[in-house]
N, C-alpha and C positions, 0 to 999 in steps of 0.2 A: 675081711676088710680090715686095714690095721687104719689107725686114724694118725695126724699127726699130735707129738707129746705136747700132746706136753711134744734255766739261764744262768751257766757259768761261764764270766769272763775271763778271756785267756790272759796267765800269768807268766809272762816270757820270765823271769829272772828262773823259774822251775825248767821251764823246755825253750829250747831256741825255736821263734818263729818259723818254720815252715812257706815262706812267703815269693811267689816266683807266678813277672809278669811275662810269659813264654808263648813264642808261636811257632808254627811248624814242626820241629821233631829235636827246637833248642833243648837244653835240659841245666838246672842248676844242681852241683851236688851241695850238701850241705848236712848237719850232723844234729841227731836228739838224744841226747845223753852223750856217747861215748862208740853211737853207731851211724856211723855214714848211712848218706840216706842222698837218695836220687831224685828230683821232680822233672818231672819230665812233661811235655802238651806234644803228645802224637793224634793226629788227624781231628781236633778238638778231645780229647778223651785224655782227664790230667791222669799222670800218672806216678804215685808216688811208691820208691821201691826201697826198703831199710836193708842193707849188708847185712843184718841180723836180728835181734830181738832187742829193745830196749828194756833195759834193766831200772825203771824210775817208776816213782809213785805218781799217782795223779794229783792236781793242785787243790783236791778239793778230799774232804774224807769224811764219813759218819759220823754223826756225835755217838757218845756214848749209850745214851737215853735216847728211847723215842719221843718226841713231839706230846705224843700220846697213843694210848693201846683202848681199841675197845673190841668189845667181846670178852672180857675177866673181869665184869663187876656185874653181880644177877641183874640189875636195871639194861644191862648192853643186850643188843641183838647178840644169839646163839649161833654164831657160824659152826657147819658144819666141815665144807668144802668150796673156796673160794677158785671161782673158774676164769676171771678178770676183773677189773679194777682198773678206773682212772681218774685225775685230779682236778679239779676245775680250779680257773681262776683265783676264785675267791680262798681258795684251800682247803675247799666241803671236799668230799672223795665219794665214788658211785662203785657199790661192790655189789658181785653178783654171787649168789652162794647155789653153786651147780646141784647141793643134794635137797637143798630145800625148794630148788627151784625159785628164788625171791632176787630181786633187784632191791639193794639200799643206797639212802642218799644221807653220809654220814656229814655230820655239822663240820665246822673248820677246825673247831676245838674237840671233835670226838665223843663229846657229851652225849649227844642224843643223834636218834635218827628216824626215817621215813620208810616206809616203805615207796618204792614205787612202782616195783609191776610184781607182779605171783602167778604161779601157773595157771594154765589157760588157754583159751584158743580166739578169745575173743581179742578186741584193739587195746593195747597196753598189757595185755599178759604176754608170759613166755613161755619156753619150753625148754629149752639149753642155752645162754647165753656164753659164747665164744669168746668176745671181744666189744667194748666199749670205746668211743670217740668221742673226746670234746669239740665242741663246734663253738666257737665265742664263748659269751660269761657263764650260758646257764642253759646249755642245750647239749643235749647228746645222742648220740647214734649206738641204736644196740642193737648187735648184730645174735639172729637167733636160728641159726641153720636150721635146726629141727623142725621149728616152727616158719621154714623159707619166706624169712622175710626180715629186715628192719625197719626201725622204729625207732624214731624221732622223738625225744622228749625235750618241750622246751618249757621252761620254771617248772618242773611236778607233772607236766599235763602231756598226752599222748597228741603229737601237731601234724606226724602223717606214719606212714607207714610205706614200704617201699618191697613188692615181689621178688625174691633174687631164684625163684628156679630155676630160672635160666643158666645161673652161675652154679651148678649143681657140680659137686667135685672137687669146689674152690670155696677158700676161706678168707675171712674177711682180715685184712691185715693194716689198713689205715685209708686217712681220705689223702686220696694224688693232691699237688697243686695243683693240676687242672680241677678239680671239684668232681674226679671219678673217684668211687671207690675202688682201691686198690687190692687184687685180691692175689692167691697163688694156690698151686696144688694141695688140698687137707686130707688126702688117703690116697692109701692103693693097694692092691689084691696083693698078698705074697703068692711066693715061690717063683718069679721072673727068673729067667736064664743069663741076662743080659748082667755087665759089668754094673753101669747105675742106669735105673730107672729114672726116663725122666718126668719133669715136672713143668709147669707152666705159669708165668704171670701174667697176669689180669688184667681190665680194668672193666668198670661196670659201669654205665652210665644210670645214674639214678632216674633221671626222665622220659628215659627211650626203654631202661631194662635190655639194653643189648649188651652184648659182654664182649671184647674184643680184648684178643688173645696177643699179646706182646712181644712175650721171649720164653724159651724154653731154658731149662735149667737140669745138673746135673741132682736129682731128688732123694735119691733111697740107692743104698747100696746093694750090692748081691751077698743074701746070707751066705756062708760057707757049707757046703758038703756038708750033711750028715745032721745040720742043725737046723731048728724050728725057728729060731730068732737068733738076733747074731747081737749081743748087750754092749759090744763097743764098734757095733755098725754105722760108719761114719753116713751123716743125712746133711742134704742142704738144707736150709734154712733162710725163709725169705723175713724180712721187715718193713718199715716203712720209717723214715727218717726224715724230717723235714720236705714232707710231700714226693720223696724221691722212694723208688725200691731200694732196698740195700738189699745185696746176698751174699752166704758165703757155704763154705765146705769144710765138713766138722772137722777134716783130714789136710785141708789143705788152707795153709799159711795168707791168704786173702780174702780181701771184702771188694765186691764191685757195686758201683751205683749206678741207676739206670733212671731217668725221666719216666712219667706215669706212662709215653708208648713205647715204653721199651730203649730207647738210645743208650748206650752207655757213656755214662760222663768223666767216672771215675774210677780209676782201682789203686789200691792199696795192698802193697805185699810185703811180705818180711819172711826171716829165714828160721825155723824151729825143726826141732827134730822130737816125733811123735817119743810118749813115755811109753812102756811095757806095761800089763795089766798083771798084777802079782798076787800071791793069795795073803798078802799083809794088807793088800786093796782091799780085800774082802772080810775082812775080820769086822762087826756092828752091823752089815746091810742084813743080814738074815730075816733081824725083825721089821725092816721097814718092809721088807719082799712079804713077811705073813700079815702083816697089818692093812698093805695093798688089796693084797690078794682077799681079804676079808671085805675090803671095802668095794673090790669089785663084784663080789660072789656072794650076796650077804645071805642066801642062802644056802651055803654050801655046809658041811659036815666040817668037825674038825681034824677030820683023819682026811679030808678032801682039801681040806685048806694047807696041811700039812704035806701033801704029796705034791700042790701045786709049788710049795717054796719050795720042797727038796728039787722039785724039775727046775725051777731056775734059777736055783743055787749051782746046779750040776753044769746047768746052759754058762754060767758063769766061769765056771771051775774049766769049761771045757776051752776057753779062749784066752785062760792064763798066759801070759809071755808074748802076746796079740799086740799089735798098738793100738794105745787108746784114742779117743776123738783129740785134738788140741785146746777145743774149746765149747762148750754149748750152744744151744740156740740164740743169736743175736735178737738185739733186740735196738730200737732206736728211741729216743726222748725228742723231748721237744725244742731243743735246741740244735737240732741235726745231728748231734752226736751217734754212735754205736758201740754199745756195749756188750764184750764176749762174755759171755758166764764162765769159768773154771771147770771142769770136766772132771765127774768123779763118781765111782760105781754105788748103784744103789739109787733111790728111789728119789725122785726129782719132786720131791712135795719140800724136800730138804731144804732147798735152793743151792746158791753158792757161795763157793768162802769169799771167792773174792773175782774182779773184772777188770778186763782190759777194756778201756775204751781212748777211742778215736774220734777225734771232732770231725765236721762235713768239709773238712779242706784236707781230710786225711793226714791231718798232726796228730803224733802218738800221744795220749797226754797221759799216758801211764795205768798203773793197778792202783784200784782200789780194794780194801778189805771189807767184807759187810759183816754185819750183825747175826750172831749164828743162827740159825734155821729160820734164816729169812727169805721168803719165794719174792721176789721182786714184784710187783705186776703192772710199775706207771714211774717215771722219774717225769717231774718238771715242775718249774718254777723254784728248783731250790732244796725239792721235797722228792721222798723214794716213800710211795706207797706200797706194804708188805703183804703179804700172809704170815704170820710167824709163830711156829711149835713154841708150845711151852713144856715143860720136861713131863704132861701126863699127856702130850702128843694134842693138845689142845690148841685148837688153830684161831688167830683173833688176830685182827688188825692193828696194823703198827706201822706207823709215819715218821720217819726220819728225816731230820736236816741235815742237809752237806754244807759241813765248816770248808771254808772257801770259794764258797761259790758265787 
């Protein structure tokens, strides 16, 4: 069983409006940057199509500094391995640290923090925490597969708890505007025969526990002959973007939106041509592949941890001259936007250098650059909640503001 991996106002004088009141199968052409660009409304379903790739920054960028870092002063909570995170209101942040198994609720200023659940089986403990949801000022939803269930915390305190075996299969990926939980495909068996494995979205209704299945989606690709895993195996990748699905394909040049039953509202495409995997790609991933491998095997030998990087160094080496994915796992904020992560070999605790995002009207609004080895895990209200390596591979929480936003 393989699992899956792992408010900014708009500034026309950067990108021209995108803006087009259309019925039937009218269409406005119109240009952002330097690249023709189509809107089109076919059968309700907008449709917005770029001649190419726009070449522009986005109106908003990282400051230099974080906000604040905690986890590197011995008073901070000890992260080991941060498995989601997200922002509230107020600017506290809710992190969950997959190897300690522990939920924290850090202050606004980063100063101090709480605990709020720890392993366990009883009400308010966990067991794997996935994915985290703000619900209003001071409430959140934690999503705990292992433990088949979520769990409501509202100020500090456990306020209900919610069955999801039903949804067995599927992963929690935000709340619908309808008030379903919105979930999609979170594993699947290798060695399939077929072209892409497909995948499914969700929705769960929290009151009834019934799950009702949406749309299917193109999920996992087919390894190649002769190989165990395929390391630039293009994968769909679903999210959640201002109560809507977003999805896309790591290989192909689109993002569609879809209402929490499934409808499609919107697509979004543009023109790129995939890069070649080289062995100058490869030159630094070695030690992130034994540092992994350590971290998944922690009982293994060092001659055993050693035979597992040579093998997927070698699983590497063997799809040189391959096309790589275009872009990573999308992900959506709370402002509706969608941001592509950058695509690049080697171990995803890393993050990305840098993202392409798109607002919920499908305006390009360009790349962003981030902060080096920073795992994204929450953008909103202003703020990018991180994981962030420090040069002894020391993982500790880091909040950045976006100048322009």
């Amino acid at each position: 069983m393989n699992s899956r991996s792992d408010g900014y106002p708009f500034i026309p004088m950067l990108v021209p409006a995108i803006v087009a009141t259309l019925g039937g199968c009218e269409s406005q052409p119109t240009a952002t940057g330097a690249v023709p660009v189509q809107i089109e409304d076919s059968a309700g379903v907008r449709i917005v199509e770029y001649a190419g790739k726009p070449d522009i920054e986005a109106p908003f960028r990282f400051l230099a500094e974080p906000r604040y870092r905690h986890g590197t002063n011995p008073s901070d909570y000890a992260f080991q391995r941060m498995s989601a995170g997200r922002l509230l209101p107020d600017g506290s942040a809710v992190v969950a640290d997959a190897f300690a198994t522990e939920v924290i609720v850090l202050t606004a200023d980063g100063t101090t923090y709480d605990l709020l659940a720890g392993p366990g089986e009883g009400p308010g403990d966990v067991s794997y925490v996935n994915a985290i949801f703000a619900i209003g000022r001071d409430s959140i939803w934690v999503s705990d597969p292992f433990g088949d269930r979520l769990t409501l915390f509202a100020r500090g305190s456990v306020a209900r708890t919610v069955d999801i075996r039903r949804a067995d299969g599927l992963g929690a990926d935000g709340i619908g505007s309808s008030g379903h939980l919105l979930m999609s495909t979170s594993s699947f068996i290798s060695g399939f025969e077929v072209e892409w494995l497909p995948g499914h979205m969700a929705r769960f209704d929290m009151e009834t526990g019934a799950v009702d299945t949406v749309a299917s989606y193109d999920h996992v690709s087919r390894v190649p002959q002769g190989l165990r895993w395929d390391p630039i195996g293009a994968l769909g990748s679903v999210a959640v973007a201002a109560g809507q699905f977003v999805y896309a394909r790591s290989d192909k040049p689109e993002v569609i939106w879809r209402r929490p039953d499934g409808t499609v509202t919107q697509i979004v495409r543009w023109q790129a041509e995939a890069v070649p995997l080289t062995e100058a790609l490869l030159e630094g991933i070695e030690a992130g592949m034994r540092e992994g491998n350590q971290m998944a095997n922690p009982g293994a030998s060092v001659a055993e941890i050693n035979q597992m990087t040579a093998d997927n160094m070698s699983t590497y080496r063997a799809r040189v001259g391959g096309a790589m994915p275009l872009f990573s796992r999308l992900f959506g904020d709370t402002e509706g936007r969608v941001w592509l992560p950058s695509w690049h070999p080697g171990t995803a605790r890393e993050g990305a250098a840098a993202y392409t995002v798109i607002s919920a009207d499908g305006e390009w609004l360009g790349t962003v650059e981030a902060p080096p080895r920073l795992r994204i895990l929450d953008v909103a209200g202003g703020l990018v909640l991180g994981a962030q390596l420090d040069d002894m591979d020391v993982e500790s929480v880091a909040v950045y503001e976006l100048d322009g936003s």
